[in-house]
VMD Tcl script that draws the C-alpha trace (Angstrom):
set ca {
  {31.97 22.32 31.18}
  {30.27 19.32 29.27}
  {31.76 17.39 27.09}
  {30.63 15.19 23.90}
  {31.98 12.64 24.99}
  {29.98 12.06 27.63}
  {26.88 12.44 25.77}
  {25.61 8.89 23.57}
  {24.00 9.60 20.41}
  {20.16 8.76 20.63}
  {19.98 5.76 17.96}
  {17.02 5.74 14.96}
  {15.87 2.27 15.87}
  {15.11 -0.41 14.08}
  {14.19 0.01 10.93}
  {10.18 0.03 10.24}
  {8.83 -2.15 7.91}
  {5.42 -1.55 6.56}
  {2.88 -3.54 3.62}
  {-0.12 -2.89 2.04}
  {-2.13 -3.19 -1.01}
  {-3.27 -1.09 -3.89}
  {-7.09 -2.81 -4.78}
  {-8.75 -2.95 -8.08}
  {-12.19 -3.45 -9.38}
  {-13.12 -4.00 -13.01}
  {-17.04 -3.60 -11.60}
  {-18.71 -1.07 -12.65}
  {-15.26 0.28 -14.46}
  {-11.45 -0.56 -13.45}
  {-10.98 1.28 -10.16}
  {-8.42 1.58 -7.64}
  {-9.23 2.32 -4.07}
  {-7.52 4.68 -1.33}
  {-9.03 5.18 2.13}
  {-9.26 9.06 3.60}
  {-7.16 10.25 6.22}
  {-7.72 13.61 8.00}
  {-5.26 15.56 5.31}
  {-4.52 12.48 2.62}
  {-5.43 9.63 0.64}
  {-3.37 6.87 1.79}
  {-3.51 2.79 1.14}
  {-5.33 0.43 3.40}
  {-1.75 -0.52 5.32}
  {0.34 -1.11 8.35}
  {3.39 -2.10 10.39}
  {4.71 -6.15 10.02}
  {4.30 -7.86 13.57}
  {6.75 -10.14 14.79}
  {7.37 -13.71 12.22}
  {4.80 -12.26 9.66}
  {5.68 -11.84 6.02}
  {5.20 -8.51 4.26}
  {2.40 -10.06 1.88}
  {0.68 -11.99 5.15}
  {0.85 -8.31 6.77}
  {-0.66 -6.65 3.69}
  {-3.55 -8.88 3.59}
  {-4.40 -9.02 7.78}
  {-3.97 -4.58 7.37}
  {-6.03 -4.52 4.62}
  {-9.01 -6.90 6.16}
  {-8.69 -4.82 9.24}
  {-8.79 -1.13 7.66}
  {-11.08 -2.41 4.89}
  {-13.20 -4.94 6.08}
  {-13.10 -7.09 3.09}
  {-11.99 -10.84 3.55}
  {-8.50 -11.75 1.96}
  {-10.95 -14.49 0.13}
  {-12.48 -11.96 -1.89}
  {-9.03 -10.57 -3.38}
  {-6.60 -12.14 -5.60}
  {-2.89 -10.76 -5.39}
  {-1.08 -10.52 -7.91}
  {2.19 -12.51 -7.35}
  {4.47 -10.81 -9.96}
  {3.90 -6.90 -8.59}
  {5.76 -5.74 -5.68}
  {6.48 -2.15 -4.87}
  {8.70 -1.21 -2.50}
  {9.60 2.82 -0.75}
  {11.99 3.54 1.36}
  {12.17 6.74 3.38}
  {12.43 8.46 7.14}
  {9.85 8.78 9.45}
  {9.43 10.10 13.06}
  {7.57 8.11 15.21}
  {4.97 8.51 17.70}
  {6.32 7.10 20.69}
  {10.22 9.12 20.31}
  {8.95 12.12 17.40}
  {12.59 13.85 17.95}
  {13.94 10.61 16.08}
  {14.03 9.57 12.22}
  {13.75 6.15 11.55}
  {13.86 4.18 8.17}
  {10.81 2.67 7.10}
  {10.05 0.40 4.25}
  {6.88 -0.07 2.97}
  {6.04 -3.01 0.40}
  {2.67 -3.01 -1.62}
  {1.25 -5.51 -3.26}
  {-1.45 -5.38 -6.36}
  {-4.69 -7.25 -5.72}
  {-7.86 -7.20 -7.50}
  {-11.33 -7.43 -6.03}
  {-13.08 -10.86 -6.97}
  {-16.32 -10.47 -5.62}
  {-18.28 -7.57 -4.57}
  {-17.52 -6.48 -1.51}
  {-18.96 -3.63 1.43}
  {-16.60 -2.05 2.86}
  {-16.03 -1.65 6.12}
  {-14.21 1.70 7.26}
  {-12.45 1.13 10.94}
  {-9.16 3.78 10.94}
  {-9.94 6.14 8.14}
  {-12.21 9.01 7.60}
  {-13.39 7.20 4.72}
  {-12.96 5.79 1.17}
  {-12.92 6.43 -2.74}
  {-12.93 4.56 -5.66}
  {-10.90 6.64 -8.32}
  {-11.37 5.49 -11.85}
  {-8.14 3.66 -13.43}
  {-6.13 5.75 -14.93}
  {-6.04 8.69 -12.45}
  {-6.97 12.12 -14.34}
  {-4.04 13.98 -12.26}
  {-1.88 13.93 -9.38}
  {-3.26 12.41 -6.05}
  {-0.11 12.60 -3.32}
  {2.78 13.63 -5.38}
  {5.53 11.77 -2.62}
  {3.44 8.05 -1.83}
  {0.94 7.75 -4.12}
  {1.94 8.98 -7.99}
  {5.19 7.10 -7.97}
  {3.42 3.67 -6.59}
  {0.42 4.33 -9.71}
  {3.40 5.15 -12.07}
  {4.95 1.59 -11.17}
  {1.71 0.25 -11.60}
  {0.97 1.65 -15.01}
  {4.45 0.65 -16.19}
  {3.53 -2.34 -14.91}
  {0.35 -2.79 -17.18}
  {2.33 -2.16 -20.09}
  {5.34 -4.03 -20.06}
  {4.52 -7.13 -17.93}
  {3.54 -10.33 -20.12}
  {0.21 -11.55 -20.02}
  {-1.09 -14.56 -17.99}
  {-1.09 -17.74 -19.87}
  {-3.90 -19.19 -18.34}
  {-6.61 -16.06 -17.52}
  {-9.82 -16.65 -16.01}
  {-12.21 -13.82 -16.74}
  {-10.57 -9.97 -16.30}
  {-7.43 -9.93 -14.87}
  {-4.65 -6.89 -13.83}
  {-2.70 -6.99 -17.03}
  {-5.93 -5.97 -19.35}
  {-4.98 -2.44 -19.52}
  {-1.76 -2.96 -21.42}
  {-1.55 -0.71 -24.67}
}
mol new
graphics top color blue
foreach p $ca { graphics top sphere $p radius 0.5 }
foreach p [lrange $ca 0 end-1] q [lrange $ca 1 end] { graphics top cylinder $p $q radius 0.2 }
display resetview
């Protein structure tokens, strides 16, 4: 007859910690972009490596899944988003995990190609979205951003277009 107390719980892990960025254009018309996976949209992002900062992460992921330089972006330094929830990963799927995933706001500052390496592809969608995208990651981060357009102050110095435009 077994016992439970010979049996050790399987532990989660360590926590995963994840960054990325939502990118804007204002060229031809404010746009956001999301790359394609097989069955959703998704934001060029990734997993932190060892001694890297979330923001430092964001910016290498989104050069590597985007293939635009960190030059050509500016980030926005007072927009952070952060969502917390479970996930089962690859290497042990019969465990949940806690992830965190941080995104950052950046806008495009040159025109850019990009550069597709781990998606199916890309889309531009025009700022605001006309409906729902992913109702569980992607609404509530363009809901934070919107809010964000309308309450945060403008820039006191602002050189050309900036992030906070949109305010009504």
């Amino acid at each position: 007859m077994a016992t439970e107390t010979n049996r050790r719980p399987t532990s989660p892990g360590p926590p995963i910690r994840a960054a990325g960025i939502l990118l804007f254009r204002d060229e031809p018309r404010r746009e956001f972009l999301l790359m394609r996976h097989a069955d959703r949209w998704d934001l060029p992002k990734g997993h932190l490596e060892e001694g890297e900062t979330e923001r430092d992460a964001a910016l290498r992921e989104f050069e590597e899944e985007t293939g635009i330089p960190r030059s050509a972006v500016k980030v926005d330094p007072d927009f952070r988003y952060e969502s917390r929830y479970q996930v089962r990963p690859r290497k042990h799927p019969e465990r949940l995990v806690p992830k965190t995933l941080t995104v950052f706001l950046a806008k495009l500052t040159e025109p850019h190609e990009i550069r597709v390496t781990e998606h199916q592809g890309y889309r531009w969608w025009p700022w605001p979205p006309a409906g729902s995208i992913q109702a569980v990651a992607i609404d509530p981060l363009l809901a934070a951003v919107e809010a964000y357009f309308h309450h945060s102050p403008a820039p006191e110095k602002s050189h050309g277009q900036d992030l906070h435009q949109d305010r009504r």
